[in-house]
N, C-alpha and C positions, 0 to 999 in steps of 0.2 A: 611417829616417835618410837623409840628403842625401849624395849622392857626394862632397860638399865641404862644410868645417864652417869658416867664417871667423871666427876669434877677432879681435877689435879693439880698442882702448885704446892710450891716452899710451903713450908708452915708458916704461921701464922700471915698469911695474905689473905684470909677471912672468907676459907673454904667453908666452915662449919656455921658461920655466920648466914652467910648464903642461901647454902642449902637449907638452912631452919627459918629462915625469915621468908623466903623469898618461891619455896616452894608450896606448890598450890596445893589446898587442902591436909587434912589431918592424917599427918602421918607419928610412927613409933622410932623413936630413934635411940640408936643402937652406939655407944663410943668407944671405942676399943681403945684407946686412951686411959681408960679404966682399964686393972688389971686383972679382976675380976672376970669382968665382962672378956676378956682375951681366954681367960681360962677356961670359961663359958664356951665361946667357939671350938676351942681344941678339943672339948668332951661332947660336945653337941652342936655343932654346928644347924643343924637343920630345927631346932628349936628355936633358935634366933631369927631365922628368915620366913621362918614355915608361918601360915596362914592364910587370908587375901589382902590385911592391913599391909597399905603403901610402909614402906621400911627406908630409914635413913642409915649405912652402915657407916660411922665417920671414922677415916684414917685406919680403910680397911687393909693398908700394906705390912699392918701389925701384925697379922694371920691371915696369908694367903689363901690357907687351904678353903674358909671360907667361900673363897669364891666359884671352888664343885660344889657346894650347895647350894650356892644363888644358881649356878645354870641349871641347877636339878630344877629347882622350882621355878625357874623360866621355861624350862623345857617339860614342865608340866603345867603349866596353865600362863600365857603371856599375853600381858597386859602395859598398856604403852606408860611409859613413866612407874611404874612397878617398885622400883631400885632405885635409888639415888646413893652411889658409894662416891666417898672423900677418900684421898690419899697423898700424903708427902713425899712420894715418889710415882716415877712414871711407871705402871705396872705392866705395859709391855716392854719395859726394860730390864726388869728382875727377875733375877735367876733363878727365883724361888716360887715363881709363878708360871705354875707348869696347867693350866687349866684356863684356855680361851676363852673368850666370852665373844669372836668375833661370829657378827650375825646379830647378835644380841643386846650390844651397847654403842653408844656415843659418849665421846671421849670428846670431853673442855679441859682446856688450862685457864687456872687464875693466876695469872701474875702481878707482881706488884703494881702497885696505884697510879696511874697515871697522873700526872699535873694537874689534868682539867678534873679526873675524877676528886684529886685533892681538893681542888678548888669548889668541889659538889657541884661539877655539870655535868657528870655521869657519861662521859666520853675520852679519846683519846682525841691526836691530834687531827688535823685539817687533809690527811694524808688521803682518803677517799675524794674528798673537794675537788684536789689538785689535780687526781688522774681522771677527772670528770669532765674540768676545765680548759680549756682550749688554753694553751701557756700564756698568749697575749694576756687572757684574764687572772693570771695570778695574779701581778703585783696589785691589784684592786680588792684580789681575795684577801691576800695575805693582810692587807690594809686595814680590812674591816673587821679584824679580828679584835677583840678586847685586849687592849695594853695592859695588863696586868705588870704590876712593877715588879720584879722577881730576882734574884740575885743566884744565878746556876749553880755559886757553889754552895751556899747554902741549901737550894735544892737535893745536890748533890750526897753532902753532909745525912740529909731527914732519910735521903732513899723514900722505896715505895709503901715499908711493911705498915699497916694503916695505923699501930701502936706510935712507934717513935716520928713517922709522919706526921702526924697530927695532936697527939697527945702530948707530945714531948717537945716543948720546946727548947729545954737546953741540951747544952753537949754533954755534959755529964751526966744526966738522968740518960740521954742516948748509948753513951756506951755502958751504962749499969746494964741494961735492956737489952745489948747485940753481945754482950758478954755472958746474960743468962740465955740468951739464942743457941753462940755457938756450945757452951754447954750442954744444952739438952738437944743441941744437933749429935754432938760427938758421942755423947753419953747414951744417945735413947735412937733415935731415927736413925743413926747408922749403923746402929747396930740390926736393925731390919731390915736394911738391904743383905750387908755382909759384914763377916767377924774380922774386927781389926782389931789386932792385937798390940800394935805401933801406936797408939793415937798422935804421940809425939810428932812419930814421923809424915802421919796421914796432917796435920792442923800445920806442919810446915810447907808441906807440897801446896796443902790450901792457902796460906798465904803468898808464895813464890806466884801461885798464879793472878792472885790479887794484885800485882806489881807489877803482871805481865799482861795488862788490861789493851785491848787493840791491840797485840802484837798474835804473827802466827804462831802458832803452837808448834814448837820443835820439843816433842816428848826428850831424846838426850839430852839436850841441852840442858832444858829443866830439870832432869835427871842429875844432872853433875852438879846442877846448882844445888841442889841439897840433900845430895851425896843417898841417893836412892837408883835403883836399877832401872830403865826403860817399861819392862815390863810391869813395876810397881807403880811406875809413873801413868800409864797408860790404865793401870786399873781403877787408880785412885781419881783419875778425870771422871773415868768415866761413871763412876759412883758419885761424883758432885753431880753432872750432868742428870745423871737418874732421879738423885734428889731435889731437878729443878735448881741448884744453888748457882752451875757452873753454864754457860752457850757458848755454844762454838758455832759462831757463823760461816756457811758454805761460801766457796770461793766462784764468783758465775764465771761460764766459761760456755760458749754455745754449746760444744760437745759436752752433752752431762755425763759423761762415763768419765770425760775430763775432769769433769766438775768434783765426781769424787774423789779425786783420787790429789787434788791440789789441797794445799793446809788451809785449813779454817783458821780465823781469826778469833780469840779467846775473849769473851767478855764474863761480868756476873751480871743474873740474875736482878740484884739488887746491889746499887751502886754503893749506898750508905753501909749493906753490911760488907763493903769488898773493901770502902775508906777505911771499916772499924779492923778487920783483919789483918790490911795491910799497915799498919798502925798507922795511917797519914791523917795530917788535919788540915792538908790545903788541898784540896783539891786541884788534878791538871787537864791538860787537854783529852784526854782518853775519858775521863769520868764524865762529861758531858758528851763523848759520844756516848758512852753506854747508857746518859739521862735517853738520848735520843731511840736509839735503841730499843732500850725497855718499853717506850712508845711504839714505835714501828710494832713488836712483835706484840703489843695489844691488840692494836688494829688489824696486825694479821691473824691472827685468832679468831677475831669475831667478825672477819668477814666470810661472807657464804660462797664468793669466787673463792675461786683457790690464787693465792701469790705467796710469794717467796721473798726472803731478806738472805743479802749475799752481799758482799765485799768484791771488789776487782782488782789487781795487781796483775803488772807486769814485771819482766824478769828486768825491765828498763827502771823500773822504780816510781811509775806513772802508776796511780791509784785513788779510787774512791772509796769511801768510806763504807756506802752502804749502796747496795743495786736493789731497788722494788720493781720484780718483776713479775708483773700482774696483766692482765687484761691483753695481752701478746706486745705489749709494750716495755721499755726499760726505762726506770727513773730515779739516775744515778744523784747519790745524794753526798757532800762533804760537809763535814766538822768542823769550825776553828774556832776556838778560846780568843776570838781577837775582835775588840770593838769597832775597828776599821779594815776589814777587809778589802783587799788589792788584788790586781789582776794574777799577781803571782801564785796566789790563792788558789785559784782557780785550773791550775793546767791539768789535773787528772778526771777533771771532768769535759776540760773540751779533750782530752783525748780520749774520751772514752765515747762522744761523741763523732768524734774524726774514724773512730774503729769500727763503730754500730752502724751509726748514716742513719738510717729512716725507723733504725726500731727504736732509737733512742728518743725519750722525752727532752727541754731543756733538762739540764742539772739543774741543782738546788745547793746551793753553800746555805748553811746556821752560822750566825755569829752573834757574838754578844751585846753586839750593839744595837741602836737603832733605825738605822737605813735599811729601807729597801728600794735596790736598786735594780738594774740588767747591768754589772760588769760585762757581759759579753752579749752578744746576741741571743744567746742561746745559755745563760746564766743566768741567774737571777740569785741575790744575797738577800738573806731575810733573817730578822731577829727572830733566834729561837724560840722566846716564847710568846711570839705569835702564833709559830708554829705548832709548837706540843699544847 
């Protein structure tokens, strides 16, 4: 174990929570959330972390500088679990953090809440089962799963953040909630990445993309839509991105130097705060892929193989939704808001099959309804929320 364990995710996805409940033994914990305590660090940093008491530093992206005085005292006396720092942005993503910690930590994301986790069964979806399973044995897997009655857009609506998920069951107390969010996003946590002086302009870019939910990212384009430069558009992604709010999913492509360089696929973070930004209250077919989504990249998180979530397009217009590539295997997955799914459905995943041959897994359609069937041979339809 690493002398420092950095937890990261959006705010309020129940970083602080975590760390204070869930970590072992008695530790001092430190919040820089307080303004105090922030003023504290910038005049004495090494008074805050100094001693051999375990130390909690939460929503340390407040005041970077702090973290040359965590390596100091890592690199004078390290001891496993030592650190435990919280943060609302990815801190190898900021500019303003100019002092490493590699060698010296492990880096977790919290993202929002999964369904099952909603549901307090302390998991994501069946997505390890299924690459474990020989495909005949899905539709038996999928089968045995608990029918939980669920209605996706209403899912959709709650999002993952564990406040308006669970707490909140109207829509109105929900957007009192994603309206004092984005306020003390725009107001407070962005301003610790980087100094925007537009906020107008930066909460319109974030909604344009809210609208542009599964589609690729064309920076101009978004550009013109709300009469901002490329290069403002490109900064301002990338600071949603940093602060966990914005994903852009990689395009798979066997050549990865391909890989880079083809457009990602734009999702949020959290589905319910992308309905409340984008002002919509019905939810569409894109906000159940990102329900899905938000699942896959739990699972990928906390698993200890390494895999990857990715999208496939061709220049033909033949595309899946989502490529899980793990375990030297591909297991292309589609999306559709539609209770009866048909074979029509299905063709970007048999061709994505017809393309790959032997490295691909079946495909996997989600739909809303409740059949699970083999449309193709190598297909398989299943209600979503068996799945998640």
């Amino acid at each position: 174990m690493m002398p420092a364990v950095v937890v990261t995710g959006a705010r309020q996805t129940g970083k602080s929570t975590l760390v204070r409940e869930l970590a072992p033994g008695p530790r001092r914990y430190v919040s820089l959330d307080d303004l105090d305590t922030v003023d504290a660090a910038r005049r004495d940093p090494e008074a805050l972390v100094g001693g051999n008491e375990p130390v909690i530093l939460d929503e340390v992206q407040r005041e970077p500088r702090l973290l040359s005085a965590v390596k100091s005292a890592i690199d004078r006396q390290r001891s496993p679990g030592r650190f435990l720092l919280t943060g609302s942005a990815d801190l190898l993503l900021m500019g303003r953090v100019s002092e490493s910690l590699a060698g010296r930590a492990s880096y977790l994301s919290l993202r929002p809440m999964t369904r099952r986790e909603q549901l307090g069964l302390g998991r994501c979806g069946i997505w390890e089962e299924l690459l474990a399973e020989p495909e005949s044995e899905w539709a038996e897997l999928v089968a045995a799963q608990p029918d939980e009655s669920a209605d996706w857009r209403d899912s959709a609506l709650r999002g993952g953040m564990p406040t308006p998920s669970i707490h909140l069951a109207d829509g109105a107390e929900r957007s009192i909630w994603f309206d004092g969010y984005v306020r003390t996003y725009l107001e407070r946590d962005l301003q610790d990445l980087s100094s925007i002086s537009a906020l107008p302009d930066f909460r319109r870019l974030a909604r344009a993309a809210c609208l542009r939910l599964g589609q690729t990212v064309n920076q101009t384009e978004l550009g013109r839509d709300v009469a901002l430069a490329q290069p403002t558009v490109h900064r301002y992604l990338n600071l949603l991105e940093a602060s966990h709010l914005l994903v852009r999913v990689p395009a798979y492509s066997v050549n990865r130097t391909k890989r880079l360089i083809k457009s990602p696929k734009l999702y949020w973070a959290d589905v319910g705060l992308a309905l409340h930004l984008a002002q919509l209250d019905e939810p569409a077919g894109a906000h159940l892929e990102n329900l899905v989504l938000g699942d896959l990249l739990a699972w990928r998180d906390a698993r200890m193989q390494r895999a990857e979530v990715l999208h496939w397009r061709t220049t033909a217009g033949e595309e899946a939704d989502f490529v899980i590539e793990a375990d030297n295997r591909l297991l292309p997955v589609e999306v559709k808001a539609t209770r009866r799914p048909r074979l029509r459905d299905i063709g970007g995943l048999r061709a994505f099959a017809a393309e790959y041959g032997q490295e691909a897994r079946a495909g996997l359609l989600l739909h809303t309804g409740d059949a699970i069937e083999w449309l193709a041979p190598n297909v398989l339809a299943a209600p979503w929320r068996r799945v998640l």
